[in-house]
C-alpha positions, 0 to 999 in steps of 0.5 A, a space after each residue: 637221704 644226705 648220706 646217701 647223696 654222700 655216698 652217690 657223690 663218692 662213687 661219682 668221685 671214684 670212677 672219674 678218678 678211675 676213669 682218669 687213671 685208665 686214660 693216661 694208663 692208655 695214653 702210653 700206647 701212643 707214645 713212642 719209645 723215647 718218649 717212654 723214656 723220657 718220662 722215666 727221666 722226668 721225675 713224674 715217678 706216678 707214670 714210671 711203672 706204666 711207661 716201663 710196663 709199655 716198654 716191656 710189652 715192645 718186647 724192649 729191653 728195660 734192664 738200663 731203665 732201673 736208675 729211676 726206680 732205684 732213686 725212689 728206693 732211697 726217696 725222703 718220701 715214704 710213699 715213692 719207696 713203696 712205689 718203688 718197692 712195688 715196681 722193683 718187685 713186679 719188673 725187676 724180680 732178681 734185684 728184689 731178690 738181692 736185697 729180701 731184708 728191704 722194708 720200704 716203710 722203714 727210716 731211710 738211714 735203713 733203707 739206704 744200707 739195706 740197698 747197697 747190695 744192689 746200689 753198689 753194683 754198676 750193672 744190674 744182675 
């Protein structure tokens, strides 16, 4: 009987979690543009592909808005470069494809010098 109050616990967890996440995933609609980008420059990097996911269903141009992602591909945290890594890939595809060598699980040193084919340039392609 107590693991399967665990396990009911657990599910409850799971979908106020779920419920949650959908919510502030929602909450994007209402914003404004600006405030779209603004998020990108508050550092919430968690909110980052949301708000540029809403921008690019305005049919907005998100090409200048990389800055952001390319400052969580030379994160300390292993985590925020993967996270980085997976929005990199999803919105900015031709960027992911300069640099097919990338491993964002890989020491930062590396992960520094794999970039620089795309961290050296002032535009993105």
């Amino acid at each position: 009987m107590e693991s399967l109050t665990g396990i009911l616990a657990v599910l409850i967890v799971i979908g106020l979690v779920a419920l949650v996440a959908l919510r502030r995933i929602e909450s994007m609609k209402d914003k404004t543009s600006g405030e779209l980008r603004a998020i990108l420059r508050s550092g919430e990097w968690t909110f980052y592909r949301s708000a540029l996911i809403e921008l690019r269903d305005r049919k907005e141009d998100i090409r200048g808005e990389v800055t952001p992602i390319l400052d969580l591909l030379i994160s300390d945290s292993k985590h925020q470069r993967i996270a980085g890594w997976l929005i990199l890939e999803e919105l900015y595809p031709e960027l992911a494809a300069r640099v097919p060598q990338f491993r964002p699980e890989d020491a930062l040193p590396s992960c520094r010098e794999k970039l620089q084919p795309i961290l050296l340039t002032s535009e993105p392609a």
